[in-house]
N, C-alpha and C positions, 0 to 999 in steps of 0.2 A: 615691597617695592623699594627699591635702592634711590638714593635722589642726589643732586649733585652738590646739592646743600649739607648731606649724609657725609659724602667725601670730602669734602672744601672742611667739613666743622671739627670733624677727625682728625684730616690731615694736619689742619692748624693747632691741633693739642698735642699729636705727636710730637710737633717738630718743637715743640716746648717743653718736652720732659725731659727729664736729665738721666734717663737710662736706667740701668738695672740698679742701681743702688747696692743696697745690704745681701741682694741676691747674689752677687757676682761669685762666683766658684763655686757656686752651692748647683743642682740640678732641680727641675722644676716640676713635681709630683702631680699626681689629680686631688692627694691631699695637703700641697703646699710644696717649701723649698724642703730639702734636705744635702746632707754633703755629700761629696764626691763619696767618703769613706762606708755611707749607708748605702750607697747603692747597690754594691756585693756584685753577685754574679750575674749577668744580665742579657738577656737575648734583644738584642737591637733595632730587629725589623720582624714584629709583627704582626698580627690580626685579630680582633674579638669576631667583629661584624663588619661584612661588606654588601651594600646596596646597589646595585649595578643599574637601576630602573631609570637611571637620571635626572640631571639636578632639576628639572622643573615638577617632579612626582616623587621625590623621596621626601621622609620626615620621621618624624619619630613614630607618628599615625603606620608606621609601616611595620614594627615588632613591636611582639609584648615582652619586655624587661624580663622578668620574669621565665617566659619560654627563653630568652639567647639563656640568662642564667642556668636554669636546668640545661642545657645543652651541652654548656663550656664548661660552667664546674668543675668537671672532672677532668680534665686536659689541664684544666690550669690548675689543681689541687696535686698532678704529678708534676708539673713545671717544679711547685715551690718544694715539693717529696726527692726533687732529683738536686735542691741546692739551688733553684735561682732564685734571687729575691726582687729583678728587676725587669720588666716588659712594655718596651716602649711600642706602644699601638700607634702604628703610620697609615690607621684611613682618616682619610682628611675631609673636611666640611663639602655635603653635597655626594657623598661617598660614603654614606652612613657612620659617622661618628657621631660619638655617642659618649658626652665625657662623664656624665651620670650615672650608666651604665657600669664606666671603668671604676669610678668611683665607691658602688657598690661590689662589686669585683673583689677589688683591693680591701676592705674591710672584709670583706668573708673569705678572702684568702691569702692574706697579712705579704701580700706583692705589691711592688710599688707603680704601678702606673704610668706611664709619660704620654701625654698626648699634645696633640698639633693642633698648628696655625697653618694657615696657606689653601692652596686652590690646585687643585689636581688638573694639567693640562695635558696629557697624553689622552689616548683615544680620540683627536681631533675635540677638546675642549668640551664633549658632551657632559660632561658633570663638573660643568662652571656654568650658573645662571647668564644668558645672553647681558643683560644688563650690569652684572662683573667684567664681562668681558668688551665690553667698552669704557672701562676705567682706564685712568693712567699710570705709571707705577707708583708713582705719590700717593693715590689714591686707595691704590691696594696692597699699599705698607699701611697704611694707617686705618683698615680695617684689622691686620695682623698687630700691630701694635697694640691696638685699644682692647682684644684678646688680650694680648698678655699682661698688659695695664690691670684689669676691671674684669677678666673672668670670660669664657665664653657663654652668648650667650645672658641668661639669666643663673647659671649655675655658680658663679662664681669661682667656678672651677679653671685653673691658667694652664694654660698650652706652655710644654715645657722646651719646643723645638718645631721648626718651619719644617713642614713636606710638599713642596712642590713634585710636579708632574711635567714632564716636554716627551715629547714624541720620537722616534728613534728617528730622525730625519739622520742627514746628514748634517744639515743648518739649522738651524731653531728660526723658527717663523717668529712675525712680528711680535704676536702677542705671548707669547713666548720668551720673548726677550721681554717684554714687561714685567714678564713675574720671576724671570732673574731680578733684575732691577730693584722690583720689590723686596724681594728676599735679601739683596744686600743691602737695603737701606731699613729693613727691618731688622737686621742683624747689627749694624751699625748701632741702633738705636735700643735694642734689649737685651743684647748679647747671646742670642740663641742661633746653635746652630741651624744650617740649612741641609737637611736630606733631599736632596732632587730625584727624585725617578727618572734615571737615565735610561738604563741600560749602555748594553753594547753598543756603544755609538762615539762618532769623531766629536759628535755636539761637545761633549763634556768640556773639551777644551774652552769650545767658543763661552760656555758658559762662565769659565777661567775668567777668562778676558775682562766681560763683562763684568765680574764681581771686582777684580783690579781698575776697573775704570770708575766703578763706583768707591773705590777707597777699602773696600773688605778684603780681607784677607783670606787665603786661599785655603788656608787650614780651618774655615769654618765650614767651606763643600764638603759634603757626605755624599760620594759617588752611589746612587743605591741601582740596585742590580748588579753590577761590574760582574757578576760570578762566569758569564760567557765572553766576556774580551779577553784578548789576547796579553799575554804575559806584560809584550811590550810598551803596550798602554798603563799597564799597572803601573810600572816602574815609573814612566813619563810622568802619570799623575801623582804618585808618593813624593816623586821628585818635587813637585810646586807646590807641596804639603797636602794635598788633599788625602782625605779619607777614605780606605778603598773597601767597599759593605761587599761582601760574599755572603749575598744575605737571602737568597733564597733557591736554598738547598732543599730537595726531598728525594724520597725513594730512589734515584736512580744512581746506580755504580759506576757508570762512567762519567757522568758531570761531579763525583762523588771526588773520585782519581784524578781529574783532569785537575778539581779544583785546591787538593793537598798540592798537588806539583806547583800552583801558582801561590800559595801560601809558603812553598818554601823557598820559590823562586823573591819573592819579595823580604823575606828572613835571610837569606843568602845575600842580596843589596845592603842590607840594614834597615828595613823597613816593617818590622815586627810590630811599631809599634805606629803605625797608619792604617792597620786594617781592623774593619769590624765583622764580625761573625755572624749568622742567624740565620732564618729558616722561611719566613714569608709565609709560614704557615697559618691556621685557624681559620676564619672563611664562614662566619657563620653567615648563609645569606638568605633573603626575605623572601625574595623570588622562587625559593626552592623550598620544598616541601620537608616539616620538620629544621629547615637550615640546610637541606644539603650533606653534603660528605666533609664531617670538619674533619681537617687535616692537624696532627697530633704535635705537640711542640718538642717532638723527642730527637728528631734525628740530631740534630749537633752530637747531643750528649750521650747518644746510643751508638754512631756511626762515625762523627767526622773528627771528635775529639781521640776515641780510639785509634782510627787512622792514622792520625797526624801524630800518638806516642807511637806507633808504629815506625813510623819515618823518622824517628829522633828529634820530637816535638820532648823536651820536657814541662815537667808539670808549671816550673816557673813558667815558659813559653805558655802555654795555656791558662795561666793568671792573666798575662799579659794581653791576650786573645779576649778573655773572657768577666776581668774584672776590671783590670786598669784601662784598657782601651775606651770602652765606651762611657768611661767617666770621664777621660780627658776628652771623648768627642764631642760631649752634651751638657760640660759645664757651662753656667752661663758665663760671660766673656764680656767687660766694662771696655769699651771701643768706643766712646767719645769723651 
C-alpha cells in the first residue's frame, strides 16, 4: 500500500538530485550504462512477457522464470543470429515487467536489455493500482525517478527509458495529463527518454504542449504506435522534433506497403533520421496456456528492411533506421 508519506519523501529527494550525472550519452542496460556505440543494431519496441490479468492480481507469483525462459529462448537466440545486439522491452510496471527476468535473458543471450519506468494508462487505467492513480504528477515522477536513482524494485536493476500509456481519445483525460506531466519532469530530472503509447490519435499533439509547458523538449517524445496515422501527422510531428516508432509491424502485406510509403514519405522531407523501427512483437502471457502464441521478432528483418532496399532505401539508410536512430532516441540527456 502506497502512502502519502511514500510520495511527499520521494518527491522531496528527487527534486534534490542533480540528474544523470556520468550517465549522460551513455544508454541505460538491465546490466548497467553502456554507449551509444555498444548498442549496434537494435529493435526498439518490444516484448518478453505481458500480463493482462490487471494491476491489483498480477506479480511475479504469476510465471515461472524459468517456463517464459524456455519459451523465448529461441526467438531471441535468432534476434542475436540475425545481428541485433539491442531489445528494448516496453512492458511496463503492473503489466508484467519483469527486469530479472531481462536480466537473465541478456546473460544467456549476450543482448542488451532496456527496460522501463512509468504506468501504463491506455485501456481506461486498468493496470495502474487505484491508489497511483490518485497521486499528483510530482508524486508520480518521483516514484520514476527513485527507479532510475536506486534500481527497481529490489533488483537493482535501472529503467533505461519512461513508457507511459493514454488512450486513443481525442483529448487526454485528466489523469492522463498527470503522467504527461510526470514523464516530463521525470525526464527533466534523469534524462530518459519518454515512449508514450499513443497510437493514431490527435492527442499526441496535446501531449506536445504539455511537455513544452513543462520545459522538456519535444525531442524526448517517442510517438509509439504512429505505424496507422496518416502521413500528415508524421511530418507535423518530425516537424517539432518528436520521434516517429513504426513499431508494431507483423504479418500483414498492406500495413506492410502502406507503411514503406510513409518511411519514405518522411525521408523525402528530410526526416530519416526521427523515425524508430520495430515490431511489438513477443507476447509471452500468463493467462494463456503454455504463453500463448509468441509472436517472432523477425519481420523487420525478414520483410520490411527488404522492402524498403526495394524502394531505394540504401543500406546506409537502414544503419540509420536501425543503429544510429534508436541510440540518438534513448541516450540519456543532462536537461538541468
Amino acid at each position: 500500500m502506497f502512502s502519502r508519506f511514500f510520495f511527499m519523501s520521494f518527491w522531496s529527494l528527487a527534486c534534490s538530485w542533480n540528474g544523470v550525472s556520468n550517465e549522460t550519452g551513455k544508454v541505460m542496460t538491465v546490466a548497467g550504462p553502456i554507449s551509444v556505440d555498444e548498442l549496434g543494431k537494435t529493435l526498439a519496441h518490444e516484448h518478453v512477457l505481458v500480463d493482462f490479468v490487471g494491476a491489483e492480481e498480477t506479480g511475479y507469483h504469476r510465471w515461472g522464470r524459468n517456463e517464459v525462459i524456455q519459451k523465448t529462448l529461441p526467438y531471441l537466440i535468432e534476434v542475436k543470429e540475425m545481428g541485433y545486439d539491442s531489445l528494448f522491452e516496453c512492458t511496463p510496471a503492473y503489466l508484467g515487467r519483469d527486469p530479472v527476468l531481462l536480466s537473465i535473458l541478456s546473460d544467456l543471450t549476450g543482448i542488451n536489455f532496456i527496460t522501463n519506468t512509468g504506468f501504463y494508462g491506455a485501456r481506461e487505467n486498468q493496470f495502474i493500482p487505484e491508489m497511483i492513480q490518485s497521486a499528483t504528477s510530482g508524486e508520480l515522477a518521483s516514484i520514476w525517478i527513485r527507479e532510475f536513482q536506486f534500481g527497481i524494485e529490489k533488483s537493482g536493476i535501472k529503467p533505461g527509458f519512461l513508457k507511459i500509456g493514454v488512450d486513443r481519445d481525442e483529448r487526454l483525460s485528466d489523469f492522463h495529463r498527470k503522467l504527461v506531466r510526470a514523464a516530463a519532469r521525470t525526464h527533466l530530472a534523469t534524462g530518459m527518454a519518454i515512449a508514450c503509447h499513443t497510437g493514431p490519435t490527435e492527442a499526441v499533439f496535446e501531449i506536445g504542449e504539455i511537455l513544452a509547458e513543462e520545459g522538456a523538449p519535444l525531442e524526448a517524445l517517442i510517438w509509439v504506435h504512429a505505424t496507422r496515422d496518416i502521413s500528415d501527422n508524421h511530418l507535423r510531428a518530425a516537424r517539432l522534433g518528436m520521434w516517429i516508432s513504426i513499431d508494431n509491424l507483423r504479418e500483414n502485406a498492406q500495413l506492410l506497403r502502406s507503411n514503406v510509403e510513409r518511411i519514405k514519405n518522411l525521408k523525402k522531407a528530410g526526416f530519416l533520421d526521427r523515425i524508430l523501427v520495430s515490431q511489438d512483437a513477443g507476447w509471452y502471457r500468463p493467462l494463456e496456456k503454455d504463453g500463448g502464441n509468441f509472436a517472432p521478432y523477425r519481420f523487420v528483418e525478414s520483410n520490411l528492411i527488404p522492402e524498403l532496399l526495394r524502394n531505394g532505401f540504401s543500406e546506409k539508410d537502414i544503419n540509420q533506421l536501425m543503429i544510429h536512430n534508436p541510440g540518438q532516441a534513448f541516450a540519456l540527456r543532462a536537461r538541468n
